[in-house]
N, CA, C and O atoms as a MOPAC input file, in Angstrom:
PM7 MOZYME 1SCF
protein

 N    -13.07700 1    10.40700 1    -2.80500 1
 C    -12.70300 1     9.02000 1    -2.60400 1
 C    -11.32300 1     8.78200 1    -3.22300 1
 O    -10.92300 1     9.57000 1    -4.08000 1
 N    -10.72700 1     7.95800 1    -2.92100 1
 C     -9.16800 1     8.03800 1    -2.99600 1
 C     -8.48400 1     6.84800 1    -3.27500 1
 O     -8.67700 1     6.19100 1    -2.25100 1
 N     -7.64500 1     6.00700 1    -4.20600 1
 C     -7.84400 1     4.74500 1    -4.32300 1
 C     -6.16200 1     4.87900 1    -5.09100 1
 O     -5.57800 1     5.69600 1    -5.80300 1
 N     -5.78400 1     3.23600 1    -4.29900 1
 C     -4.24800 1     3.66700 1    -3.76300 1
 C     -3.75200 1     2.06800 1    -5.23800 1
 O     -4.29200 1     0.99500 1    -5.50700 1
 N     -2.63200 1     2.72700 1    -5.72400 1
 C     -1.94200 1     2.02600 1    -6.24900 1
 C     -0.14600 1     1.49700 1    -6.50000 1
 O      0.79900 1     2.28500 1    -6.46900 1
 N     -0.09100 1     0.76200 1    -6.61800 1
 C      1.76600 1     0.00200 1    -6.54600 1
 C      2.09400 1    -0.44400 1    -7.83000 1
 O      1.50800 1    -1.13100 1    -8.66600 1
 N      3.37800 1     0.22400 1    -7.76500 1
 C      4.55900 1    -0.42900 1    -9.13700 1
 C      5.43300 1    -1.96800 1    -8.35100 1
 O      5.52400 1    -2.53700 1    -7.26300 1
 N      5.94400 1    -2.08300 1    -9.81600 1
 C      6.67600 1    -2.90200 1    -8.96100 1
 C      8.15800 1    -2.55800 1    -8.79200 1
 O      8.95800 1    -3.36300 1    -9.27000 1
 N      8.54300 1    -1.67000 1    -8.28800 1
 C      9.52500 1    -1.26000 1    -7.82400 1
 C      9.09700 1    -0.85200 1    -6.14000 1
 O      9.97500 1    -0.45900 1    -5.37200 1
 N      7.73900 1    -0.99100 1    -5.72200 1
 C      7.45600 1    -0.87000 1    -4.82800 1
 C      7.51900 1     0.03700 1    -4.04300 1
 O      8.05200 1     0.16900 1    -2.94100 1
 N      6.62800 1     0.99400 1    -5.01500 1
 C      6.18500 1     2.50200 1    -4.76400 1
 C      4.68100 1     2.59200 1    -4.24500 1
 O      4.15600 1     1.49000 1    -4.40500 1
 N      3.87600 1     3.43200 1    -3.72900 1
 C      2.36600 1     3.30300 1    -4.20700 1
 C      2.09200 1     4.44800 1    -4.47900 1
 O      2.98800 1     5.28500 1    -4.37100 1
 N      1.03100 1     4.77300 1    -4.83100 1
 C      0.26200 1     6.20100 1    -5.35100 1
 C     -0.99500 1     6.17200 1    -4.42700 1
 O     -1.47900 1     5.04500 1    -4.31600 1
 N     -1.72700 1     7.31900 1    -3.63500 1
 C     -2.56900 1     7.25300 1    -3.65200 1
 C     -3.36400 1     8.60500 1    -4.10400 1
 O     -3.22000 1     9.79500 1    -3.82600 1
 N     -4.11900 1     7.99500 1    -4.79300 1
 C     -4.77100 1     9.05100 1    -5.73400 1
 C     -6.45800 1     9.82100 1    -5.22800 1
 O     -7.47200 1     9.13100 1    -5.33500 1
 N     -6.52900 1    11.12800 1    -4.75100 1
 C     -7.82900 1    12.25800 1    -4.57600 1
 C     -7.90700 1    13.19200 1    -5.86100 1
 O     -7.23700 1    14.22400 1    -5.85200 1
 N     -8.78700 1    12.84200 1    -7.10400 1
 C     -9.19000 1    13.67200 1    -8.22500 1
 C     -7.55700 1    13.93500 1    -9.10400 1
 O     -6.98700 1    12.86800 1    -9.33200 1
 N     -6.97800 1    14.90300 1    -9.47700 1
 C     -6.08700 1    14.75500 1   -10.10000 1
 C     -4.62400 1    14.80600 1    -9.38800 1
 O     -3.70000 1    15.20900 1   -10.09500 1
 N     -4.23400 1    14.29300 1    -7.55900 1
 C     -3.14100 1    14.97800 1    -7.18900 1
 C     -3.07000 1    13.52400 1    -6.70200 1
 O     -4.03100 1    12.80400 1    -6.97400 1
 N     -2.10300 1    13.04200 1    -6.05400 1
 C     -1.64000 1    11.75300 1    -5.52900 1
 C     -0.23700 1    12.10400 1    -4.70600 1
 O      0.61900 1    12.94700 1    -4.97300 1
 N     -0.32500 1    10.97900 1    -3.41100 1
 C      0.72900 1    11.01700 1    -3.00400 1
 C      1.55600 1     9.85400 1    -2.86700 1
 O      0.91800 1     8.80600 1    -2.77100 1
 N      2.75400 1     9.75900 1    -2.83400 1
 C      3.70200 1     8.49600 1    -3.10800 1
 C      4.67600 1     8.43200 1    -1.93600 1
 O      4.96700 1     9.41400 1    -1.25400 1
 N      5.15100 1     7.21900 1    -1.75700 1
 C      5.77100 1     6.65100 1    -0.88300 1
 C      5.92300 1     5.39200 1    -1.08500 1
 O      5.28500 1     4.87400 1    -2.00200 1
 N      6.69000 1     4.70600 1    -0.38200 1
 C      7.57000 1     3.36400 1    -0.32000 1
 C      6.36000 1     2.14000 1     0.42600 1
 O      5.51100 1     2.62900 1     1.17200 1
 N      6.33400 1     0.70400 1     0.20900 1
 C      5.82000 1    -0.09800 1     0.74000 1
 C      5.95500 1    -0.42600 1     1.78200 1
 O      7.06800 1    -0.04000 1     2.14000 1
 N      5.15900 1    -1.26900 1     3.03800 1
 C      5.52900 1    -1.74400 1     3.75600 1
 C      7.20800 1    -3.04900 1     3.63500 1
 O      8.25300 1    -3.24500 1     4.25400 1
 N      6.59500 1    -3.50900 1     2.62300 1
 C      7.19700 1    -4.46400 1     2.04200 1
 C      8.75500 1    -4.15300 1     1.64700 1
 O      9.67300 1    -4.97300 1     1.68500 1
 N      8.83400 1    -2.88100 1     1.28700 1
 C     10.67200 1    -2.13300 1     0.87100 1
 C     11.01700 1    -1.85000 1     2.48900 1
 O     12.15700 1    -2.07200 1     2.89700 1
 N     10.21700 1    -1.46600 1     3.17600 1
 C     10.94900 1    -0.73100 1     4.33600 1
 C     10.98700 1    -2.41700 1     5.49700 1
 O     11.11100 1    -2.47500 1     6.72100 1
 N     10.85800 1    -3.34100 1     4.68200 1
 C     11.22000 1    -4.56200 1     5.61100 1
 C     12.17500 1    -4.59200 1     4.92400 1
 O     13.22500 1    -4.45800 1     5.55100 1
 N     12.29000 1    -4.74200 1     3.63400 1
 C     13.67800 1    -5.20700 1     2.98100 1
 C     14.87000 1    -4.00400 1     3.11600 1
 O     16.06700 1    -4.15300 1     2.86800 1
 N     14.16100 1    -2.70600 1     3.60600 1
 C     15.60200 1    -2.01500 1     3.53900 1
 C     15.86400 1    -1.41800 1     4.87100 1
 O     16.39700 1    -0.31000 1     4.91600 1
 N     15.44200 1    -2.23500 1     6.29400 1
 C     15.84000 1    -2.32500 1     7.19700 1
 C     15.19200 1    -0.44100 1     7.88500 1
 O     14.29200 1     0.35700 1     7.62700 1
 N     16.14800 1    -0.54100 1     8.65600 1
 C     16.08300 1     1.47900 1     9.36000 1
 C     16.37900 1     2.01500 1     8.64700 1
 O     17.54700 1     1.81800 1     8.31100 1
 N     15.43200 1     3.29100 1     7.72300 1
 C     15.79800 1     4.54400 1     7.29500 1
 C     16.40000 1     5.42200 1     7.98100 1
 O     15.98800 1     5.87100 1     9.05100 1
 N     17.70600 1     5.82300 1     7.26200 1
 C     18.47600 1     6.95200 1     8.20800 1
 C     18.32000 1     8.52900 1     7.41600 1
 O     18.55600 1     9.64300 1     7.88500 1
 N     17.75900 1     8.08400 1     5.84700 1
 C     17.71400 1     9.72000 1     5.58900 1
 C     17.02600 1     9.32900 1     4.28200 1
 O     17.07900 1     8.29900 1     3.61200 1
 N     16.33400 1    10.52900 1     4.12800 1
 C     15.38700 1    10.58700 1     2.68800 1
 C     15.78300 1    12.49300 1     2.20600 1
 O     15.90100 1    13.61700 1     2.69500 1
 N     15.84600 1    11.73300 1     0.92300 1
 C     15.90700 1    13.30700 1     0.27800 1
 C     14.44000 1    12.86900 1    -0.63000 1
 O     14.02500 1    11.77500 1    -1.01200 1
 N     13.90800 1    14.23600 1    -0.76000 1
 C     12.22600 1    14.01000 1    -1.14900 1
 C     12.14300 1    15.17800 1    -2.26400 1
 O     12.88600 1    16.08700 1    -1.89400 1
 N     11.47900 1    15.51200 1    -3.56200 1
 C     11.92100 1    16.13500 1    -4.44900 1
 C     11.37900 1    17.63400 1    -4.18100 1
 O     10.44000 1    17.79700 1    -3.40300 1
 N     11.82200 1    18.42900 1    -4.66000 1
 C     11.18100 1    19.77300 1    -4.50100 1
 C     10.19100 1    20.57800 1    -4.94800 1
 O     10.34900 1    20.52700 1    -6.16800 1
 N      9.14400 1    21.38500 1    -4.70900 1
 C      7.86200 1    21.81900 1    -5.40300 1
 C      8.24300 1    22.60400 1    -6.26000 1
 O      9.05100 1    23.52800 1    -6.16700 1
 N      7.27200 1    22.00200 1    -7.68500 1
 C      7.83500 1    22.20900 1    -8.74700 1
 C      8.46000 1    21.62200 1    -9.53400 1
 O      8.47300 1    21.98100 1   -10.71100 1
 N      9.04300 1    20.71900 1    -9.16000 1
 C      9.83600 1    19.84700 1   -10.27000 1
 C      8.45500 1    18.78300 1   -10.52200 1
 O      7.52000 1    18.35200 1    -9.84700 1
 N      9.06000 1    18.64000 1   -12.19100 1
 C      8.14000 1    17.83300 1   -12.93200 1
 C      9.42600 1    16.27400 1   -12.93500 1
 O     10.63100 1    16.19000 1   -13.16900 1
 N      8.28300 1    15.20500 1   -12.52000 1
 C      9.12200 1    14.27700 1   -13.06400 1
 C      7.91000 1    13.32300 1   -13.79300 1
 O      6.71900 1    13.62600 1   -13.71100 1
 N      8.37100 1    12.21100 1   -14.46400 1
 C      8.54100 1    11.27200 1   -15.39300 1
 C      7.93800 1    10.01100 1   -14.95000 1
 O      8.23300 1     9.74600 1   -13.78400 1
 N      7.17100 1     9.14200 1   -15.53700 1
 C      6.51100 1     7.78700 1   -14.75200 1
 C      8.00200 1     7.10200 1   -15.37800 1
 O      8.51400 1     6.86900 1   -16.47300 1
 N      8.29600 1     6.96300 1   -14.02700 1
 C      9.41800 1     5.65600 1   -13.83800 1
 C     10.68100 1     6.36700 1   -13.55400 1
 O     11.62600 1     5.90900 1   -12.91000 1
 N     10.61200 1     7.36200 1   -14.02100 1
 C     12.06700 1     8.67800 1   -13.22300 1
 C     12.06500 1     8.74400 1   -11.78900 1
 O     11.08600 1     8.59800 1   -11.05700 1
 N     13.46900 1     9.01900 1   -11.39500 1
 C     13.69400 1     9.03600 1    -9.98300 1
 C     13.04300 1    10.81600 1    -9.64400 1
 O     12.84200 1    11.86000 1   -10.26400 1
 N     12.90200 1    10.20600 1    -8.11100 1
 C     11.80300 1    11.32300 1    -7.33200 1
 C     12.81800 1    11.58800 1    -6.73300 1
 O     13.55600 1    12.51500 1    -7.06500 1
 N     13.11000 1    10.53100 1    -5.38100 1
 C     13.57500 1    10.74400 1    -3.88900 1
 C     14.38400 1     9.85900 1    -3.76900 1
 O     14.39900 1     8.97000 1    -4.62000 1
 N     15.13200 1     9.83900 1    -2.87800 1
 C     16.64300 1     9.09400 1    -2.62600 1
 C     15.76200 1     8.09800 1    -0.93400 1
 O     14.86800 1     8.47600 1    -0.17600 1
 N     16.14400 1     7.49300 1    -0.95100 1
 C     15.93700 1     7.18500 1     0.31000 1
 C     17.59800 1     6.22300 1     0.85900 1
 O     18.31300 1     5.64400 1     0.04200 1
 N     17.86000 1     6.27400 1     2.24100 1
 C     19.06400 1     5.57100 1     2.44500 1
 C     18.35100 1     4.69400 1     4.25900 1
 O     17.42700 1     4.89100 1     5.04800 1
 N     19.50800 1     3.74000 1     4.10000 1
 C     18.79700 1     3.05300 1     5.08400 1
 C     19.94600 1     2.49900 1     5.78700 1
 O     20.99700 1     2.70900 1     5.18200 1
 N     20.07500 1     1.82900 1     6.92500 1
 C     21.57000 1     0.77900 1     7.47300 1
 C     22.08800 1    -0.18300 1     6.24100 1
 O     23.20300 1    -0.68900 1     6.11800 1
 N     21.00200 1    -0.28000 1     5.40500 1
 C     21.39200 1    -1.68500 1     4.15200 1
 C     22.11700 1    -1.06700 1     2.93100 1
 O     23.17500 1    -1.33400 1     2.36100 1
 N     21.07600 1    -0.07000 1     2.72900 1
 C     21.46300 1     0.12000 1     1.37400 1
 C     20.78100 1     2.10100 1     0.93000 1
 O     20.27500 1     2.99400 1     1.60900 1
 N     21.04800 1     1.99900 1    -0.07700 1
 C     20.74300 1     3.66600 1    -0.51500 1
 C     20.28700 1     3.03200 1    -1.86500 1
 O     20.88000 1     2.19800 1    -2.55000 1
 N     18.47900 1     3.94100 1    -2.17700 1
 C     17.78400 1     3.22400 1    -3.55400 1
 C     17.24400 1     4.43300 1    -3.79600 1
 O     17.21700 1     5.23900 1    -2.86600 1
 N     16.77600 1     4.75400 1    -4.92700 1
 C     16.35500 1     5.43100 1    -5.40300 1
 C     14.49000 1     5.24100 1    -5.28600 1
 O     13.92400 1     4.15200 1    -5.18600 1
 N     13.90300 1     6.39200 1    -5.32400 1
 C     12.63300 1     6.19200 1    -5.07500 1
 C     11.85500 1     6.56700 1    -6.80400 1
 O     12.12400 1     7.63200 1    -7.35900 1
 N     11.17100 1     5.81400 1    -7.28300 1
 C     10.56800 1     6.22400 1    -8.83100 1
 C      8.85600 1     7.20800 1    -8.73600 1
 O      8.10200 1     7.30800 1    -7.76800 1
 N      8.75500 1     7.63300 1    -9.75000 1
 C      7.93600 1     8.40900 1    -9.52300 1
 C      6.30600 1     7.33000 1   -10.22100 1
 O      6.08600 1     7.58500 1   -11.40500 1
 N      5.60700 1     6.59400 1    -9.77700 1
 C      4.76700 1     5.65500 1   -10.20400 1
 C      4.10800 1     6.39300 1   -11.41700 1
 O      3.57400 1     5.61300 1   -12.20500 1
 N      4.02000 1     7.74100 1   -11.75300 1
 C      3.33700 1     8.48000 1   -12.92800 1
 C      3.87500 1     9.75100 1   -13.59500 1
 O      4.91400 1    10.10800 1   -13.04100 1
 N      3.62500 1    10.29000 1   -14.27700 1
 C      4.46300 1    11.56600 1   -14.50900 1
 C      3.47400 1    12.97100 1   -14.11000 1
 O      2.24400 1    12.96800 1   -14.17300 1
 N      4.24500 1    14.04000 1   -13.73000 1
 C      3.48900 1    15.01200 1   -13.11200 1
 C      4.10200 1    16.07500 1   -12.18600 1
 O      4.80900 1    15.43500 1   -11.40800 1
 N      4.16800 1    17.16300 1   -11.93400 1
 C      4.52300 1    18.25600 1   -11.47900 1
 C      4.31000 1    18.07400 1    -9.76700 1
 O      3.15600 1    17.82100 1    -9.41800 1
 N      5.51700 1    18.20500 1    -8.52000 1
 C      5.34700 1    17.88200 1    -7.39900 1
 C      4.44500 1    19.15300 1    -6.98500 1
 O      4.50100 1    20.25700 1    -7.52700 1
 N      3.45600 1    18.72000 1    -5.73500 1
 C      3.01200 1    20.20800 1    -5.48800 1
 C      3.10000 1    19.95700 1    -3.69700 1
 O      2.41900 1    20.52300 1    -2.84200 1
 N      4.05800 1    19.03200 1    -3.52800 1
 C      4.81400 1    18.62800 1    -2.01700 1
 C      5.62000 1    17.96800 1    -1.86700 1
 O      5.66300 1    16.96100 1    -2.57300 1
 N      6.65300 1    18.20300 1    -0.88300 1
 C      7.58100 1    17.30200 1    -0.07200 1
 C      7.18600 1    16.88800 1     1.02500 1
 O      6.16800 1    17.35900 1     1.53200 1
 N      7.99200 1    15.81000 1     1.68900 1
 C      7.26600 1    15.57600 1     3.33400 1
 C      8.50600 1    16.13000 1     3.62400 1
 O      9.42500 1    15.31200 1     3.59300 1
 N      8.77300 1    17.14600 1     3.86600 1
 C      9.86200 1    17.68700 1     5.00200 1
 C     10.44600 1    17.10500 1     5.94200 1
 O     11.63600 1    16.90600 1     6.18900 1
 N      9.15100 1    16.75000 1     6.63700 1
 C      9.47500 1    16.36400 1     7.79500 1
 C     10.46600 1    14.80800 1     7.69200 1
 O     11.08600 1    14.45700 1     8.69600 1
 N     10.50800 1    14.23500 1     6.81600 1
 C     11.30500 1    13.16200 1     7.47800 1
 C     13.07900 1    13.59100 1     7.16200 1
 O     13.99800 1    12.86600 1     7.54300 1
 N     13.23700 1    14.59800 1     6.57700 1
 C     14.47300 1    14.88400 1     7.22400 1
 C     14.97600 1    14.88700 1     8.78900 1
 O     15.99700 1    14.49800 1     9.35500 1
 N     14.10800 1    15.33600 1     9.08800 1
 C     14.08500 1    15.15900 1    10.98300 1
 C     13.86300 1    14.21400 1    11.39000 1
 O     14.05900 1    14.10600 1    12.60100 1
 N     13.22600 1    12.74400 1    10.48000 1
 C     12.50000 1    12.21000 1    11.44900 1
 C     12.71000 1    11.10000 1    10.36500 1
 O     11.58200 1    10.99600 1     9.88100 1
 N     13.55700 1    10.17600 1     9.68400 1
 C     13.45100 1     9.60800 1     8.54300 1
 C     12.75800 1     8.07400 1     8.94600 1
 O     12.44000 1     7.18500 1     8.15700 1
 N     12.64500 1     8.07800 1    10.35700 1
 C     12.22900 1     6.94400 1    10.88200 1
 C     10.60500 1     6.58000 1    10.82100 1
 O      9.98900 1     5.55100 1    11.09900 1
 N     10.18000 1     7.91600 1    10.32300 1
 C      8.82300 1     7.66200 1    10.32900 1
 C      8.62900 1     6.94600 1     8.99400 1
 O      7.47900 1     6.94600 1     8.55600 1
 N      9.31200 1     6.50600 1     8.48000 1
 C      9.08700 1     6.22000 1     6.91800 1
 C      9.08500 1     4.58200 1     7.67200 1
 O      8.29000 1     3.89400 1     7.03100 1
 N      9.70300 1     3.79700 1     8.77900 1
 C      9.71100 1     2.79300 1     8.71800 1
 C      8.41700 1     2.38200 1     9.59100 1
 O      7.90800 1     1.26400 1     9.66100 1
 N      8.05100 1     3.45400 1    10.17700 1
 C      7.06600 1     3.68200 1    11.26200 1
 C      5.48000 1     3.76500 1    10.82800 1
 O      4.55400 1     3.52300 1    11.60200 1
 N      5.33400 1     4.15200 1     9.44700 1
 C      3.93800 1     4.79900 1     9.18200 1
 C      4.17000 1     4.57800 1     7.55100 1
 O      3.50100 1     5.39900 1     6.92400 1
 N      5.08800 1     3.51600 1     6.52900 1
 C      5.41800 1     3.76000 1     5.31300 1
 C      4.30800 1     4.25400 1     4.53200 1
 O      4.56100 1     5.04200 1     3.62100 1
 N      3.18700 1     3.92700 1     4.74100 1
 C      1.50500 1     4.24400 1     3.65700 1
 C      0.88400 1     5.29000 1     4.41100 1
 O     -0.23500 1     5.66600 1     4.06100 1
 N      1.32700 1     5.70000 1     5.18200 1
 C      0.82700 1     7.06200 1     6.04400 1
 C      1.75800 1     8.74900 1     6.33200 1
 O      1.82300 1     9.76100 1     5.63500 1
 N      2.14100 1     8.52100 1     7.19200 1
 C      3.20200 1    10.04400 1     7.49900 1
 C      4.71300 1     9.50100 1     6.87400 1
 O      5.66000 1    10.25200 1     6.63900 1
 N      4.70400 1     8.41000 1     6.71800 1
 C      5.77000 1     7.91700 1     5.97500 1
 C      5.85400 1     8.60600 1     4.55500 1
 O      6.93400 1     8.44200 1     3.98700 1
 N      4.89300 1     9.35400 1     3.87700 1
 C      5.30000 1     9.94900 1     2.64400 1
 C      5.91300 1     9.82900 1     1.95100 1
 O      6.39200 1     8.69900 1     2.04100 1
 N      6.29600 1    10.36000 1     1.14800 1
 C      7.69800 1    11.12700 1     0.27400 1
 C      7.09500 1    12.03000 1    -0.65700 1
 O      8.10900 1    12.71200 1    -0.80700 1
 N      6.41700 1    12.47500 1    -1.25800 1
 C      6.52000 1    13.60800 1    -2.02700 1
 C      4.21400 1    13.74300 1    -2.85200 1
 O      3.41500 1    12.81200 1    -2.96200 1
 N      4.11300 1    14.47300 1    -3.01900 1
 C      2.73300 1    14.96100 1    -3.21300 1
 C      2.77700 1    15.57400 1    -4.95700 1
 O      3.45400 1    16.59000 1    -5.10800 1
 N      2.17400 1    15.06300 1    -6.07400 1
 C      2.41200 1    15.59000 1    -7.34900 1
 C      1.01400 1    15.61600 1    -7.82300 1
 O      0.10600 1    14.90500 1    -7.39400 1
 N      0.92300 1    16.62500 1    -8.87400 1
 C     -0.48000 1    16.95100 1    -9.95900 1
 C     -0.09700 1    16.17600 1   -10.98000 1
 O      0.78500 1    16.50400 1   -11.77300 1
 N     -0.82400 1    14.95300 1   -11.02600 1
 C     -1.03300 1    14.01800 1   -12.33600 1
 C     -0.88800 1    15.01600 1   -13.98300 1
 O     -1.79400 1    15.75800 1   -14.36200 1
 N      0.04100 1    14.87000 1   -14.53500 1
 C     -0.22700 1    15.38200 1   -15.89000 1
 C     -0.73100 1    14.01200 1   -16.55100 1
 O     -0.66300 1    14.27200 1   -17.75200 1
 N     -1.16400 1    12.79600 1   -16.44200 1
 C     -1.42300 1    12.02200 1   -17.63400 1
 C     -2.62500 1    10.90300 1   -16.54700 1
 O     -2.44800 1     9.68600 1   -16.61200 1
 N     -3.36600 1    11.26400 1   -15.94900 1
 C     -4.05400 1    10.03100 1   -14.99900 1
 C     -4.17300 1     8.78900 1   -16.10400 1
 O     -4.09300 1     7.72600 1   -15.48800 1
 N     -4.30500 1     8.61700 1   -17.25600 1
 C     -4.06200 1     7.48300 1   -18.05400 1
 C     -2.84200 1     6.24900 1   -17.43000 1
 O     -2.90600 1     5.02000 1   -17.43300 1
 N     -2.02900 1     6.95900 1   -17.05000 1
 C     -0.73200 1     6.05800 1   -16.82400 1
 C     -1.14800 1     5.42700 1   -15.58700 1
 O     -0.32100 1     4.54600 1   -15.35100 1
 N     -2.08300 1     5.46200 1   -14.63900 1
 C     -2.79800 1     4.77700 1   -13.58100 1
 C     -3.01400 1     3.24400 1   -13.97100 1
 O     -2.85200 1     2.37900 1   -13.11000 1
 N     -3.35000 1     2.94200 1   -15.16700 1
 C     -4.27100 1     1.99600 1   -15.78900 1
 C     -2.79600 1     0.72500 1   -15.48800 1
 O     -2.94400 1    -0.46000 1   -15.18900 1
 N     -1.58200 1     1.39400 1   -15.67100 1
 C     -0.44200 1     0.09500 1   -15.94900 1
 C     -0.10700 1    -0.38500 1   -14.28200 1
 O      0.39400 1    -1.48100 1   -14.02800 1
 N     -0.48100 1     0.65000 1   -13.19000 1
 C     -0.07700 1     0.26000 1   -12.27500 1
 C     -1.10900 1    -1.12000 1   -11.02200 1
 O     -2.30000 1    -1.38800 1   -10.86400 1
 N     -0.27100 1    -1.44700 1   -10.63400 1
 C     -1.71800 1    -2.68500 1    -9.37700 1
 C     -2.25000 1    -2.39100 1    -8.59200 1
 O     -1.99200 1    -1.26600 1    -8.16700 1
 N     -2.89200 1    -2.87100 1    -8.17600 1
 C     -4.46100 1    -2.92600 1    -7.56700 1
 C     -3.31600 1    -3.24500 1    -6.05300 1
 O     -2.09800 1    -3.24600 1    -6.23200 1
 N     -3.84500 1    -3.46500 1    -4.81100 1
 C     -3.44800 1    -3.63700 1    -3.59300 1
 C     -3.32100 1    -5.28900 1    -3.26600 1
 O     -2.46200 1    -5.78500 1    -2.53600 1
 N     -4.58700 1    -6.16000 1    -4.11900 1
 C     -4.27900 1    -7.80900 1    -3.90100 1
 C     -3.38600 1    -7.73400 1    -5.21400 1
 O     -2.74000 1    -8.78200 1    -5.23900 1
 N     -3.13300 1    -7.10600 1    -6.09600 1
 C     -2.18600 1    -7.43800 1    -7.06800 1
 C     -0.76000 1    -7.40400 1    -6.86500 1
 O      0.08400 1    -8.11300 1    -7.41300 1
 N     -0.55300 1    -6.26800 1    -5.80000 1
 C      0.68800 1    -5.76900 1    -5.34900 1
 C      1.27200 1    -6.77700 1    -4.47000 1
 O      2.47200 1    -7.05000 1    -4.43300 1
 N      0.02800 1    -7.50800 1    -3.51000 1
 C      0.58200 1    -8.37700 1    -2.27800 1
 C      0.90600 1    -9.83200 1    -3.17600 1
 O      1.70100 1   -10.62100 1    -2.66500 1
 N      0.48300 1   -10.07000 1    -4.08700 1
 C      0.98400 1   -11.32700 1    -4.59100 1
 C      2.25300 1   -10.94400 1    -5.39800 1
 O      3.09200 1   -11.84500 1    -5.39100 1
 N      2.60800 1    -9.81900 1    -6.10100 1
 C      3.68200 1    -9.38400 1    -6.33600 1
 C      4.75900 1    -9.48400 1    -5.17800 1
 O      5.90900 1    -9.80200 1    -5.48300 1
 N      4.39500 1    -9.19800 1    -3.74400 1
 C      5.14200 1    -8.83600 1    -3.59200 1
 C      5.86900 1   -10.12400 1    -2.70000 1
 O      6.92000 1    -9.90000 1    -2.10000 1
 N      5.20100 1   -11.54800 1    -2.65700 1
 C      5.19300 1   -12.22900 1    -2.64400 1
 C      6.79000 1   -13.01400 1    -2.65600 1
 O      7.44700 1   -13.68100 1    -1.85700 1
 N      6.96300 1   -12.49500 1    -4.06600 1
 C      8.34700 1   -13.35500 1    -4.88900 1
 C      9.12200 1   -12.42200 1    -4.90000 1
 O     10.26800 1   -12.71100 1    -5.24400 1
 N      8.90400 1   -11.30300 1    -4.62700 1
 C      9.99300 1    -9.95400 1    -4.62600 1
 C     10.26400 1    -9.63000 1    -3.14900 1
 O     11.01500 1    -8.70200 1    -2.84900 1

């Protein structure tokens, strides 16, 4: 069972036992228009809850993507180098960005719930 969570930088996690995968909101990929390119981090790199993961760039703007927990990647989505449009197409699905092994599932506890995120995301 698998149970999905958001920062507010407007990331989410969704989490199966100790591995989770992350990607951007519906809600960022309205505000940052057509994705034209994502760089997504590489297997193996450890990053940091709140360290940058992935680059994402769009017609608007170029943002950095944060990592919602800290933990060792054990995927990229490749594919949206080819295809960066799927990120505006599928953002909580094939929209991806990167697959990591939780080193601390504790750090889950600071992030929101899905009605927590939508009233967040509200004013943001």
């Amino acid at each position: 069972m698998s149970k999905t969570y958001y920062t507010d930088q407007h990331e989410w996690i969704r989490v199966e036992g100790d591995e989770g995968t992350v990607g951007i909101t519906s809600h960022a990929t309205e505000q940052l228009g057509d994705v034209v390119f994502v760089e997504v981090p590489s297997v193996g790199k450890t990053v940091a809850k709140g360290g940058e993961a992935a680059v994402v760039e769009s017609v608007k703007a170029a943002s950095e993507v944060y990592s919602p927990v800290s933990g060792t990647v054990t995927a990229g989505n490749n594919d949206l180098a080819d295809d960066p449009a799927r990120v505006n197409a599928d953002p909580e699905g094939e929209g991806w960005f990167f697959k990591l092994k939780l080193s601390n599932p504790a750090e889950l506890d600071g992030l929101m719930t899905a009605e927590q995120y939508l009233d967040f995301a509200k004013d943001h």
